[in-house]
SEGU-143067 format. One record per residue (C-alpha): residue number from 1; residue in three letters; x, y, z. Coordinates in steps of 0.25 Angstrom, whole numbers, plus 5000, padded with zeros to 4 digits. Example, Ala and Ser with C-alpha at 12.3 -4.5 7.8 and 13.67 -1.06 7.14 Angstrom:
<atoms>
<atom i="1" aa="ALA" X="5049" Y="4982" Z="5031"/>
<atom i="2" aa="SER" X="5055" Y="4996" Z="5029"/>
</atoms>
This chain:
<atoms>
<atom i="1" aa="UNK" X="5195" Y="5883" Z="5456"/>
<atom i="2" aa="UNK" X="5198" Y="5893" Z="5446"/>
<atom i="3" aa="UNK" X="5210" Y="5892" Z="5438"/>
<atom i="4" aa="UNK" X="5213" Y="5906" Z="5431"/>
<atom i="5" aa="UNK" X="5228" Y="5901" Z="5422"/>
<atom i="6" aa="UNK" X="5237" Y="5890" Z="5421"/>
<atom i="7" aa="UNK" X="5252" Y="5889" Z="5422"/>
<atom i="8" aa="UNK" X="5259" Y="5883" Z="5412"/>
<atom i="9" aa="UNK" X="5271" Y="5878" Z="5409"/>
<atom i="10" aa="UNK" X="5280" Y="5868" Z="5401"/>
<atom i="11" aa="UNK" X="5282" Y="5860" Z="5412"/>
<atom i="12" aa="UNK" X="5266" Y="5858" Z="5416"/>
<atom i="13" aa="UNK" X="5263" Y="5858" Z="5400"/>
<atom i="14" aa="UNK" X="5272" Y="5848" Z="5397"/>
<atom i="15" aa="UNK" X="5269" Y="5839" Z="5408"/>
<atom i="16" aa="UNK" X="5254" Y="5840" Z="5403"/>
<atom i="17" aa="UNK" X="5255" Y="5838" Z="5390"/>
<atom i="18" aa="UNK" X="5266" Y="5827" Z="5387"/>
<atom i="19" aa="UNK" X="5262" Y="5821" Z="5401"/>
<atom i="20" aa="UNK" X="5248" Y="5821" Z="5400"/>
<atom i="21" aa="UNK" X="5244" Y="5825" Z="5386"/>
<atom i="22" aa="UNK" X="5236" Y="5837" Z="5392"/>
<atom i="23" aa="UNK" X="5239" Y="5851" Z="5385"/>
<atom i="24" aa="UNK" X="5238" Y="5864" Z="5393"/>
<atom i="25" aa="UNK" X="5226" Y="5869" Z="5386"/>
<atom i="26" aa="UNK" X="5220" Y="5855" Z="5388"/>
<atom i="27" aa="UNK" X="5222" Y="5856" Z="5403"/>
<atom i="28" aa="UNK" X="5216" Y="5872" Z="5404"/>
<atom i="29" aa="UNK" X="5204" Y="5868" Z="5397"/>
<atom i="30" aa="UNK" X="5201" Y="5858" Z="5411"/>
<atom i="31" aa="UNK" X="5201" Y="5871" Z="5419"/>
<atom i="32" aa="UNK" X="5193" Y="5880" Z="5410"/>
<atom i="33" aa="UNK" X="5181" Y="5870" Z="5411"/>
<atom i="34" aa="UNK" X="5174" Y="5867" Z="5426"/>
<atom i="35" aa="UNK" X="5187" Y="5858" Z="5430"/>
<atom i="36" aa="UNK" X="5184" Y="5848" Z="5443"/>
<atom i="37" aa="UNK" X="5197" Y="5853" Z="5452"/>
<atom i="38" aa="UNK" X="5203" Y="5844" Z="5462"/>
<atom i="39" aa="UNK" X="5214" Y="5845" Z="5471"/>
<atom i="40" aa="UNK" X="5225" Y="5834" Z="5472"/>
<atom i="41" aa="UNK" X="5233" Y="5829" Z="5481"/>
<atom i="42" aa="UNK" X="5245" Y="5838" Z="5479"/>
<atom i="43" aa="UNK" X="5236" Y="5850" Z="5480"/>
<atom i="44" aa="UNK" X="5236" Y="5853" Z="5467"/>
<atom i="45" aa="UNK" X="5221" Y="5852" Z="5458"/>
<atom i="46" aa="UNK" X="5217" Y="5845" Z="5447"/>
<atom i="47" aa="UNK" X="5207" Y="5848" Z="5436"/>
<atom i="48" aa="UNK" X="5198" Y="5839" Z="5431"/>
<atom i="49" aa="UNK" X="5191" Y="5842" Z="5418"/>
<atom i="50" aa="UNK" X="5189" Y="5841" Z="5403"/>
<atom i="51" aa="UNK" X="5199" Y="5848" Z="5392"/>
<atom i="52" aa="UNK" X="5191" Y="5852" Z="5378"/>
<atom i="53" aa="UNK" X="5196" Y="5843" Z="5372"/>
<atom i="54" aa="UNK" X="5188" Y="5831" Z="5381"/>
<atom i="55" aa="UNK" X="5201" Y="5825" Z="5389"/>
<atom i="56" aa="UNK" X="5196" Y="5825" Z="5404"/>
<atom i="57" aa="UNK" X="5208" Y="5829" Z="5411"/>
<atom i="58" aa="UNK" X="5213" Y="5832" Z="5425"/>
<atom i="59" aa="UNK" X="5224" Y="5843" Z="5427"/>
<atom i="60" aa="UNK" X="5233" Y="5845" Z="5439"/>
<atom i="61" aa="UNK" X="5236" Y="5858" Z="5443"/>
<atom i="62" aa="UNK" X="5243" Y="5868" Z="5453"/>
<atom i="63" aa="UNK" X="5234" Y="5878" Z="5457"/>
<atom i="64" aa="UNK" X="5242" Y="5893" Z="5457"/>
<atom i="65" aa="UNK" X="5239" Y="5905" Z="5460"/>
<atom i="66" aa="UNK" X="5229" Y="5914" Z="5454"/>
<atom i="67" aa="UNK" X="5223" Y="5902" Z="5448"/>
<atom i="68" aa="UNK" X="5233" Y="5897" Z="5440"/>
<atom i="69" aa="UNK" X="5233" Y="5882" Z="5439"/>
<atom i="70" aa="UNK" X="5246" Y="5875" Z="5434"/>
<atom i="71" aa="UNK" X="5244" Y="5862" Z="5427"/>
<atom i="72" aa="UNK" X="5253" Y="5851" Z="5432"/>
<atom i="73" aa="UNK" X="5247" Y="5837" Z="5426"/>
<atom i="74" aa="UNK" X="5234" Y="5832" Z="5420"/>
<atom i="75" aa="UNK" X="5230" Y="5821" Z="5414"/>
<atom i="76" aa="UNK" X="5217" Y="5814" Z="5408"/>
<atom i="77" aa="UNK" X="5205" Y="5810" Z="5419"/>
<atom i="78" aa="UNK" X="5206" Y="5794" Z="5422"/>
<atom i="79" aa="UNK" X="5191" Y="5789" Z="5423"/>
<atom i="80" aa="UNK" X="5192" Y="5791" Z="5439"/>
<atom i="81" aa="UNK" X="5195" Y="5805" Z="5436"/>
<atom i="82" aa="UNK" X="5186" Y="5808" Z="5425"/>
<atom i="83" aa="UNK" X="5174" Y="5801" Z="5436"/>
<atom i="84" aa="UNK" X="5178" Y="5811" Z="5447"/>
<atom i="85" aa="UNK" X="5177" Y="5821" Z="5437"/>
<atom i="86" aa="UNK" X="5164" Y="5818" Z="5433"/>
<atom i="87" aa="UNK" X="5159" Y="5816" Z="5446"/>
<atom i="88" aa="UNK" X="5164" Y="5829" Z="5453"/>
<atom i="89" aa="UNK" X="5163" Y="5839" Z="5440"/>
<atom i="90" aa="UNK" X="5146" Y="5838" Z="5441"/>
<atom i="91" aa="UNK" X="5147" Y="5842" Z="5455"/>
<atom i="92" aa="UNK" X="5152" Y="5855" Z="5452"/>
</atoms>
């Protein structure tokens, strides 16, 4: 999956950032790297993967058009997520 730009707005910045302490740079840098992509229930996709500063974290997104993904929660990878990470990113 490529994402190519994000779609910001106060609504998905606030939510992230006072719901979940998760800044928008913070949740771009999870995509810049090699992210493990999943897709959930809802049909929407979530990231996995490390921002620079070291907090594993997993990102919720709507896939748009033309690559545009638009944030819509994250949070912090519990142990189970942070093991499914670990387990799947090696395979890649």
């Amino acid at each position: 999956m490529r994402i190519l730009d994000f779609e910001w707005d106060d609504g998905n910045e606030l939510h992230l950032a006072l719901g979940h302490g998760i800044e928008p740079d913070e949740a771009e840098e999870v995509f810049a790297g090699t992210p493990l992509f999943r897709k959930t229930k809802r049909g929407h996709y979530a990231a996995f993967g490390p921002a620079k500063s070291g907090r594993l974290l997993v990102i919720v997104f709507e896939l748009k058009d033309h690559g545009v993904a638009r944030p819509i929660t994250g949070w912090d990878m519990s142990t189970a997520e942070h093991r499914y990470f670990q387990s799947h990113r090696g395979g890649r």
